[in-house]
N, C-alpha and C positions, 0 to 999 in steps of 0.2 A: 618482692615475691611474698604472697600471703601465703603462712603455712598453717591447716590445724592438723593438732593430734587427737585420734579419736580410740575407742575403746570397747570392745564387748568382753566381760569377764563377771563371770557367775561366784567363784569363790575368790578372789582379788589376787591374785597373781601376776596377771594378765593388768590387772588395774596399778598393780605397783609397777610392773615394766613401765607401763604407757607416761604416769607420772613421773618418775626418775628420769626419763630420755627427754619428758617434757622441761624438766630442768635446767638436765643438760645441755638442751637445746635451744630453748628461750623461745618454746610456741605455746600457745596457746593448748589446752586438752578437754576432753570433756565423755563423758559415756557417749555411747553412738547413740541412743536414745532420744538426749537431749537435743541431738543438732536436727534442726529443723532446717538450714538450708547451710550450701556451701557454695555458691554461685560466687563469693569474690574469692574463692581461694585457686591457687595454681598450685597445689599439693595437700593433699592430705595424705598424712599417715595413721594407718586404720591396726590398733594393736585386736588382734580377737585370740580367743580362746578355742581350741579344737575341742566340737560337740558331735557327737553321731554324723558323722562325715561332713561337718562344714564349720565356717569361722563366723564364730559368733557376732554380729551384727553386720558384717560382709555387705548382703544384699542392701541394707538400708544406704549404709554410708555410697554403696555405687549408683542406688539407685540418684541420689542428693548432686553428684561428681560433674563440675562443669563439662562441657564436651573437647576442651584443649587440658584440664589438668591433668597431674599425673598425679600414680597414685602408688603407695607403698606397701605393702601388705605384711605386717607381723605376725607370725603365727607363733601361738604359747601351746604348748600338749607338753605329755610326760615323755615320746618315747624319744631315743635318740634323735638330735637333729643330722648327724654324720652319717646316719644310715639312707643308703640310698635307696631303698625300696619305700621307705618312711617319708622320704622327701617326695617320692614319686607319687603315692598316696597323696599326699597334700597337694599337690597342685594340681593332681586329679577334680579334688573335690573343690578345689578354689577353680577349676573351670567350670566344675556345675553352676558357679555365683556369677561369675563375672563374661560380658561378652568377649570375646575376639578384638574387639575395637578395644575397649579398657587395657586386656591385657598386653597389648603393643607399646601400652603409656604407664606399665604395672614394673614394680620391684617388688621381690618377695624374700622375705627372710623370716627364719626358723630360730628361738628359741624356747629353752625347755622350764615347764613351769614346776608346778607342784600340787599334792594332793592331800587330803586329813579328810580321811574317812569319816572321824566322826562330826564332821562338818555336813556331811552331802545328805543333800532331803531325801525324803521317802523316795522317789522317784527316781533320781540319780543313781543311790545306793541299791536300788532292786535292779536298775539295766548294768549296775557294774556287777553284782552277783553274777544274772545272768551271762554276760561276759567274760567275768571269770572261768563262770564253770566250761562253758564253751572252749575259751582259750586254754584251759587245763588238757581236755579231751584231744588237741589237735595232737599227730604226728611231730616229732621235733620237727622235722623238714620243714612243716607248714607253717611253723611259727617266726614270727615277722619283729621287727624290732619293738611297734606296737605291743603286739600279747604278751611279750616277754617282759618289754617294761609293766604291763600288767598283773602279770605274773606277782611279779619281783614286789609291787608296792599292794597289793593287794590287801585294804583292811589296815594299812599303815598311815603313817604321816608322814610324809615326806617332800624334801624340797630341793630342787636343781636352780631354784632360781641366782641367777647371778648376774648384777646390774653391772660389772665390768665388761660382759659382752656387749653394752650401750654405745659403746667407744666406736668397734666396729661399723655398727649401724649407724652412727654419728657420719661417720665419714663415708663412707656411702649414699646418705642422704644429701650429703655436703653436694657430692658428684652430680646427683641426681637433679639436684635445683641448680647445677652450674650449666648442665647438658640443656635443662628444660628452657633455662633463661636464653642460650644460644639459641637452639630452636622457633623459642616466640619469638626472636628478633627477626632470625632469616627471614620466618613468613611474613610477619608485617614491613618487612621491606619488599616483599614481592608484590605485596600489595598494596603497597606506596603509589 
């Protein structure tokens, strides 16, 4: 079973997960940029970074996605991954990306990355002001695990990253290429 690991990450967080599990795991990695086609693979795992409601190179890597492979989905952001309305949010926005078809052949998992304000370019750093300030003004009620972890790192450096939570994902994917390889067998015996 051909596996690659792929990548969208703007400040490298997101790019240190994807390389560490690539280790771990003995596949191949690469930015999602670079991959120009994935036609011999029966798995990719696509690590992205949470950007204004979607996972950074998402669309490309599904657009590229044979029609029998499955596919992984790693999400990197800051705010808790244990919070369920946080999780609910993300796969919200991971529907905007992906059809109905993909995600029947989709695993998704949530880790938390990191941020250093004084890293983020002109751009970044004026929609996170703006954010801030917004997320400041809301009611406590209205505030979600999101604005608060916004809150809380605002203008800071900070980092949740932890490559021990690889382990998990490890074994998980382990399942997931076990399930998959059952699968293509069954069909190509039906159609023997």
């Amino acid at each position: 079973m051909q596996t690659l690991i792929t990548y969208g990450s703007q400040y490298g967080s997101t790019k240190q997960y994807a390389e560490s599990f690539a280790a771990l795991a003995g596949f191949p990695v690469l930015p999602y940029s670079e991959v120009q086609t994935a036609a011999a693979c029966d798995c990719v795992i696509h690590f992205g970074a949470l950007y204004a409601g979607g996972v950074l190179g998402l669309k490309h890597i599904v657009s590229l996605l044979p029609e029998r492979a499955r596919l992984v989905i790693v999400t990197v952001g800051l705010a808790d991954v244990q919070d369920a309305e946080n999780i609910k949010n993300i796969k919200r926005s991971i529907r905007s990306q992906v059809s109905e078809d993909v995600l029947k052949r989709t695993d998704i998992f949530h880790l938390r990355g990191a941020i250093d304000y004084n890293r983020l370019n002109f751009k970044h750093r004026t929609m996170m002001a703006l954010l801030y300030a917004k997320a400041r003004r809301l009611p406590e009620e209205k505030k979600n695990a999101e604005t608060r972890a916004m809150i809380e790192t605002y203008g800071k450096q900070v980092s949740f990253v932890d490559d021990a939570t690889l382990h998990k994902l490890q074994y998980r994917v382990e399942q997931v290429m076990t399930e998959h390889q059952t699968e293509v067998s069954k069909n190509d015996q039906k159609h023997a």
